[in-house]
MMTF fields as JSON, N, C-alpha, C and O atoms, coordinates in Angstrom:
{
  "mmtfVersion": "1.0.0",
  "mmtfProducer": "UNKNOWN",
  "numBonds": 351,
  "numAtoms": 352,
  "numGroups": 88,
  "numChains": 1,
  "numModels": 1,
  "chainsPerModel": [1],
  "groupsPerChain": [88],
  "chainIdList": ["A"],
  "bondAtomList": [4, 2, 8, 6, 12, 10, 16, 14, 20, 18, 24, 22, 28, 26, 32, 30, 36, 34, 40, 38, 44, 42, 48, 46, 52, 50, 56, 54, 60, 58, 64, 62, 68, 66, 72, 70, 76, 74, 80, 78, 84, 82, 88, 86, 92, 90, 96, 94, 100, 98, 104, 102, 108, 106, 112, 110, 116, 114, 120, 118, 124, 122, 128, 126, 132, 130, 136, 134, 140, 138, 144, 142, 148, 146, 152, 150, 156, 154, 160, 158, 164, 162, 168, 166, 172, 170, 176, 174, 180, 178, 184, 182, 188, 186, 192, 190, 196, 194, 200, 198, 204, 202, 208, 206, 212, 210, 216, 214, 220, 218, 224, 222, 228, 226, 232, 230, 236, 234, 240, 238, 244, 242, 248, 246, 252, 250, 256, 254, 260, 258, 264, 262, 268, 266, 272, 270, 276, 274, 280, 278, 284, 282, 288, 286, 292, 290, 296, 294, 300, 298, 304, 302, 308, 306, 312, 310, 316, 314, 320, 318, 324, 322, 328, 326, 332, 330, 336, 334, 340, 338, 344, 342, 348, 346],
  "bondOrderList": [1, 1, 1, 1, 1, 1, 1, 1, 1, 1, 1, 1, 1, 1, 1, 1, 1, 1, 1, 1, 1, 1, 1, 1, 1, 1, 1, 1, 1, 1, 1, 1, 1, 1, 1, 1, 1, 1, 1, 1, 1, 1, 1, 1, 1, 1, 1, 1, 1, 1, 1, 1, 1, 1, 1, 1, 1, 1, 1, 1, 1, 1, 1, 1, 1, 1, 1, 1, 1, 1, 1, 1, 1, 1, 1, 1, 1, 1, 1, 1, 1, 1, 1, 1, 1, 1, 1],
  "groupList": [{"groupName": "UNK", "atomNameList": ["N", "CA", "C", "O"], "elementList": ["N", "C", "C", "O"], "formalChargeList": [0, 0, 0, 0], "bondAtomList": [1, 0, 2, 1, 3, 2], "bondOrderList": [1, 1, 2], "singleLetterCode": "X", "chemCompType": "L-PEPTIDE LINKING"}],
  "groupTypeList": [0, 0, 0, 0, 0, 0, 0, 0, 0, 0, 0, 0, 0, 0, 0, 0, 0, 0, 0, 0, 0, 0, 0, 0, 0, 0, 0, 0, 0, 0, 0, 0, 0, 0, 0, 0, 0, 0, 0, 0, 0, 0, 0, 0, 0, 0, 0, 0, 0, 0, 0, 0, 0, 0, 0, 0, 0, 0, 0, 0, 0, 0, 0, 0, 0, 0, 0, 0, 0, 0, 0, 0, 0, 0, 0, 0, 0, 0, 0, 0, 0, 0, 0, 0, 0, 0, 0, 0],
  "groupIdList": [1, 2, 3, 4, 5, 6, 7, 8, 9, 10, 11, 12, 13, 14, 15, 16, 17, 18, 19, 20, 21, 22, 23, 24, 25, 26, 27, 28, 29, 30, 31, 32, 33, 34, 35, 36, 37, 38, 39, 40, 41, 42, 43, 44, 45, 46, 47, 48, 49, 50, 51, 52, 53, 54, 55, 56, 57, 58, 59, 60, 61, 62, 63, 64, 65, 66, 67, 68, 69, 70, 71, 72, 73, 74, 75, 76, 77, 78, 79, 80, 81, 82, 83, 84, 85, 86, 87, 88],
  "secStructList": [7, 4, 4, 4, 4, 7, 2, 2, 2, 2, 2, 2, 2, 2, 2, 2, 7, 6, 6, 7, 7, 7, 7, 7, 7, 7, 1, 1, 7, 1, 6, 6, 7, 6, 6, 2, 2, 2, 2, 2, 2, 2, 2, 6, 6, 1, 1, 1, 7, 7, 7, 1, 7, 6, 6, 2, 2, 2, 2, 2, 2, 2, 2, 2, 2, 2, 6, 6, 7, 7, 7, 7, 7, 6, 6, 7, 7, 3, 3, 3, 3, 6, 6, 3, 3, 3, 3, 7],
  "xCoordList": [-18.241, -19.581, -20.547, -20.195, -21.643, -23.02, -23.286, -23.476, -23.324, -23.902, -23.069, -23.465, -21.498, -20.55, -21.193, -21.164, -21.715, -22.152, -23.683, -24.135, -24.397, -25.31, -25.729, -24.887, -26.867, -27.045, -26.511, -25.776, -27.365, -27.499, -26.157, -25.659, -25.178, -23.74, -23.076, -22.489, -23.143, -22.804, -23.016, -22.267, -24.217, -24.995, -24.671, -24.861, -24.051, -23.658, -22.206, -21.859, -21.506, -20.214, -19.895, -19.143, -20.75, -20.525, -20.92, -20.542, -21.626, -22.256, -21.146, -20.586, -21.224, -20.108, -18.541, -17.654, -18.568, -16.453, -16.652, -16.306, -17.09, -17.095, -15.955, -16.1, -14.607, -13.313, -12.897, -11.95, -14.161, -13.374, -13.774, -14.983, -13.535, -14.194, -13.906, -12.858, -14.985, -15.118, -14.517, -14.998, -13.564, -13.737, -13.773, -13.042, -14.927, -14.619, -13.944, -13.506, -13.824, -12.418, -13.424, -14.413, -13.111, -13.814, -14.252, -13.623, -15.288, -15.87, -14.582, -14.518, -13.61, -12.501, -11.326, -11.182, -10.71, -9.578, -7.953, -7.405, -7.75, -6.506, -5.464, -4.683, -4.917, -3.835, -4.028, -3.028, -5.151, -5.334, -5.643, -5.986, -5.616, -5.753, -4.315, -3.727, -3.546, -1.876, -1.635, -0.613, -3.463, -2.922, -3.053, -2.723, -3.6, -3.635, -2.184, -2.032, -1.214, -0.298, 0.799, 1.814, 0.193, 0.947, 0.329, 0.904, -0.751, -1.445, -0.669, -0.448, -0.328, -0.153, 1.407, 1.732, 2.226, 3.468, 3.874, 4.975, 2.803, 2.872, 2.609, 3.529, 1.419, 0.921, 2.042, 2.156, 2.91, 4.177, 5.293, 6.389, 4.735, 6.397, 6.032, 6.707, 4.938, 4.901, 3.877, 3.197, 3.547, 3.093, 4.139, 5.295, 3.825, 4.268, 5.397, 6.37, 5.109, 6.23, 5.083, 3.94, 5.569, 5.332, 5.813, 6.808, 4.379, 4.652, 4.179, 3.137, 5.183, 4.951, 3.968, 3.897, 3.363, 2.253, 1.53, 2.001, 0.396, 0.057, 0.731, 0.948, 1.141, 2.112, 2.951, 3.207, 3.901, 4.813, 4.233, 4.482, 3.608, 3.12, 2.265, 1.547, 2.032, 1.277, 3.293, 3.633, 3.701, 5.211, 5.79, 6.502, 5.691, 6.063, 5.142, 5.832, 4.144, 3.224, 3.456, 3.247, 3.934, 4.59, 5.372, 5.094, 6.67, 7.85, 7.682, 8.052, 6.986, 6.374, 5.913, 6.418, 5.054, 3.976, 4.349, 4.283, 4.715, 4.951, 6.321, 6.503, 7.295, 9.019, 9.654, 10.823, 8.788, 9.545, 10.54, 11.728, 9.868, 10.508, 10.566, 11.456, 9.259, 8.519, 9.249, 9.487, 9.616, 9.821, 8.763, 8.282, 8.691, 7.22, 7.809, 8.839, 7.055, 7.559, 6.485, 5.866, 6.429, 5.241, 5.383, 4.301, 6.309, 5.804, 5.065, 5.108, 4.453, 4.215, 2.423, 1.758, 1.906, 0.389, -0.105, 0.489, -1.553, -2.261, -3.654, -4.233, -4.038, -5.055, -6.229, -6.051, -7.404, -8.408, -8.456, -8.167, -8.934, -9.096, -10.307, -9.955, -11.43, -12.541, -11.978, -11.113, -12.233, -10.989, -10.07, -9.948, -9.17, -8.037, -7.197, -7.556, -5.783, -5.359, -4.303, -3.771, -3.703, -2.656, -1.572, -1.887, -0.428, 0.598, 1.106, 1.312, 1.238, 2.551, 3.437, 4.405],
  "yCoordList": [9.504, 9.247, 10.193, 11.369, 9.992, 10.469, 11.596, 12.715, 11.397, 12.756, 14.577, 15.742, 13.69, 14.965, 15.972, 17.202, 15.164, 16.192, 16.875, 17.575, 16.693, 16.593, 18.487, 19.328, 18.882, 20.161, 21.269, 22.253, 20.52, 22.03, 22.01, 23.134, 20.853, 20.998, 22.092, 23.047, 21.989, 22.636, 24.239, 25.186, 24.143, 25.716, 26.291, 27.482, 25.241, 25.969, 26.336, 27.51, 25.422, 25.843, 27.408, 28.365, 27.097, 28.942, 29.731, 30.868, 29.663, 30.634, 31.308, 32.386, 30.307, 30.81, 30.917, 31.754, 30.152, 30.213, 30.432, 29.388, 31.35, 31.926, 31.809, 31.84, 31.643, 31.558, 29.861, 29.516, 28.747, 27.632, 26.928, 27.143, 26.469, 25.749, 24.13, 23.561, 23.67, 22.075, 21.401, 21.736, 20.542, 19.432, 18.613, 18.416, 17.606, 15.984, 15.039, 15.317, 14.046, 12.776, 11.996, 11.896, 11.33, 10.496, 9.552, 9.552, 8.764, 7.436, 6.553, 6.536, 5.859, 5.313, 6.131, 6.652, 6.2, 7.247, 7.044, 7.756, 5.854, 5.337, 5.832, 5.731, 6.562, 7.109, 8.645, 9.244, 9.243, 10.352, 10.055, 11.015, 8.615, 7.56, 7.623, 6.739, 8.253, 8.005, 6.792, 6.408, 6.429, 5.197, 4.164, 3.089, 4.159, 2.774, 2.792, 1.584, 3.155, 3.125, 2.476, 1.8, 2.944, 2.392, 0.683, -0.271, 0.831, -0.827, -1.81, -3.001, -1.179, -1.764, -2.071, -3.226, -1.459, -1.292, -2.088, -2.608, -2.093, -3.436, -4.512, -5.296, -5.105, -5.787, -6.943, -8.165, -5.392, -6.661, -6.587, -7.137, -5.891, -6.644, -8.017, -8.903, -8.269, -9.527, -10.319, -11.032, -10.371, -11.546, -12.708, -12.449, -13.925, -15.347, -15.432, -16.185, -14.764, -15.374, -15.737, -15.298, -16.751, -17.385, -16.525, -15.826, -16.945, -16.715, -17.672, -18.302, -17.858, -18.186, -18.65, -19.778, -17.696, -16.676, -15.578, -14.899, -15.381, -13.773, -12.764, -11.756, -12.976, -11.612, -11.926, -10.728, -12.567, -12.395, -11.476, -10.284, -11.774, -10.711, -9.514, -9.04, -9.0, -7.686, -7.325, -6.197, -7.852, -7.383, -6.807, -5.821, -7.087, -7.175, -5.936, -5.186, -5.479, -4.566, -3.587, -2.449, -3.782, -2.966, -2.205, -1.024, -2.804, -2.343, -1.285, -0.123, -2.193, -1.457, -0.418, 0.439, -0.276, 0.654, 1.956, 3.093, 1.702, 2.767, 2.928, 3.659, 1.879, 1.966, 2.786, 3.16, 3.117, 3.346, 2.153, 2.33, 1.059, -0.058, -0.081, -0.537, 0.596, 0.237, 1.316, 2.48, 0.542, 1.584, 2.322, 1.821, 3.27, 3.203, 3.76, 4.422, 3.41, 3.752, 5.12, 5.205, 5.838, 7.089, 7.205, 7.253, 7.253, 7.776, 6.562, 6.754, 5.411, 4.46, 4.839, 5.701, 3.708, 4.983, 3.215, 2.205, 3.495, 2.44, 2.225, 3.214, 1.103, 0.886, -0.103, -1.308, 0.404, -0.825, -1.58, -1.177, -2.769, -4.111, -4.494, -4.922, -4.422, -5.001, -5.076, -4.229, -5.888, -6.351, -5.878, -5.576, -5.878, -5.969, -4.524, -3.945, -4.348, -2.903, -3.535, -4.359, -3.299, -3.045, -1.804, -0.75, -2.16, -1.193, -1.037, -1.983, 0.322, 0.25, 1.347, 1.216],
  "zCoordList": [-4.449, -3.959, -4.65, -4.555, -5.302, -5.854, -4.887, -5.363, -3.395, -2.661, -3.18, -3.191, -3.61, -3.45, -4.638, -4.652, -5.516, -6.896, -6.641, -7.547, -5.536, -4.977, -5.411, -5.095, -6.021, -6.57, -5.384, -5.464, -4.041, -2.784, -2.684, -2.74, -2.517, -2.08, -3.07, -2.561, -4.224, -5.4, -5.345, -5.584, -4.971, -4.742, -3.479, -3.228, -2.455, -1.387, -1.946, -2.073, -2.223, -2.324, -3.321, -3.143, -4.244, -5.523, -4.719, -5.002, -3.664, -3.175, -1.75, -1.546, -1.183, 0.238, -0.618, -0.448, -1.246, -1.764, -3.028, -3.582, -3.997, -5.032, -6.221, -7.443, -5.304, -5.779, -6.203, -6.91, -5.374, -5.816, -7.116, -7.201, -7.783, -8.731, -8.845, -9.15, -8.554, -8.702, -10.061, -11.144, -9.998, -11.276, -10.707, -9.736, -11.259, -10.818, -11.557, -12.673, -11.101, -11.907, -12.048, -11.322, -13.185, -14.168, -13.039, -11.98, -13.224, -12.37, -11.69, -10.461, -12.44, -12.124, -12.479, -13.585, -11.756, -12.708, -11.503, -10.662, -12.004, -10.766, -10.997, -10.052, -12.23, -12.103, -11.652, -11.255, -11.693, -10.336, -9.083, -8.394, -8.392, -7.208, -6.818, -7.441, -6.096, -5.894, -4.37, -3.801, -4.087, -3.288, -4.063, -3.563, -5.597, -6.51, -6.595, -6.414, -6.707, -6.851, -5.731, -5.902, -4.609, -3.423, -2.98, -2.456, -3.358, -3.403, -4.513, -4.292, -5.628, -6.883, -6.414, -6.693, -5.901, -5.787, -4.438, -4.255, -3.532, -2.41, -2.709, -2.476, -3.298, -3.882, -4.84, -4.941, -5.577, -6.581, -5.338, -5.226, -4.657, -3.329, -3.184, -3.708, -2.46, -1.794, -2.51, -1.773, -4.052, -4.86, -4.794, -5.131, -4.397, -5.185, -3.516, -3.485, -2.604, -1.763, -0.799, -0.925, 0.376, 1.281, 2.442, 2.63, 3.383, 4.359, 5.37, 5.193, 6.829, 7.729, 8.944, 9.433, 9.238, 9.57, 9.001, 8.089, 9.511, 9.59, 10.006, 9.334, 11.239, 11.879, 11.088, 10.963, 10.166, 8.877, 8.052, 8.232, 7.305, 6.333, 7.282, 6.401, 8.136, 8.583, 9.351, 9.706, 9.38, 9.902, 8.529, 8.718, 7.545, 6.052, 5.759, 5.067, 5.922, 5.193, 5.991, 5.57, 7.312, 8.36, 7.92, 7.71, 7.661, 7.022, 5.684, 5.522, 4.853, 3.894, 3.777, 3.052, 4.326, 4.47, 5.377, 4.912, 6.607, 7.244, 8.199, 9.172, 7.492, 7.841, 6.571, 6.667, 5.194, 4.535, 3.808, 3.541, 3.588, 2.771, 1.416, 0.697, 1.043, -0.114, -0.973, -0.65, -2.381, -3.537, -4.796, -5.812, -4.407, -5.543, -6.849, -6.97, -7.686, -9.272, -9.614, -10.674, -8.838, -9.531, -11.052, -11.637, -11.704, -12.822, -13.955, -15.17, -13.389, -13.827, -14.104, -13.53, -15.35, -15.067, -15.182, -15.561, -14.617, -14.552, -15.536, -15.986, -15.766, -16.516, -16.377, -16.554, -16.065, -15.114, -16.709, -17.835, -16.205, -17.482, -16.511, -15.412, -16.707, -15.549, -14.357, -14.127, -13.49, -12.354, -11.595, -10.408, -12.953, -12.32, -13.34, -14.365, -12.304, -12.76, -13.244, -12.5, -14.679, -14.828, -15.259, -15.811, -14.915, -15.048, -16.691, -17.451, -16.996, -17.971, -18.195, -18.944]
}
């Protein structure tokens, strides 16, 4: 967000925490995003299959998501193309 680079924020922060130093990440920058990764990696779970219902797939993103289903490939890096992200 535009506010975070915001001068007074900046000038408050050197001033009270002297010790921290700011870097910011490029405008898009999804492979320093480690939830693009968990989207990207759900996302190829359940492309091209069918479902039932809704409560099918939110039971499915369930599992996924916060049963510990999901396999993630971290060391995989991503690349915006307009749109859309791909992997390589």
């Amino acid at each position: 967000a535009s506010f975070h680079k915001r001068e007074e924020y900046i000038n408050k922060i050197e001033a009270e925490m002297p010790n921290i130093h700011l870097e910011f990440l490029p405008e898009y920058s999804p492979d320093y995003n480690l939830i693009e990764l968990v989207w990207h990696s759900t996302k190829e779970y359940i492309a091209n299959r069918l479902f039932k219902s809704i409560e099918d797939l939110e039971y499915l993103l369930h599992q996924l998501l916060n049963e510990g289903a999901l396999i993630i490939k971290w060391g995989r890096k991503l690349k915006n193309k307009g749109d859309t992200i791909i992997t390589i």
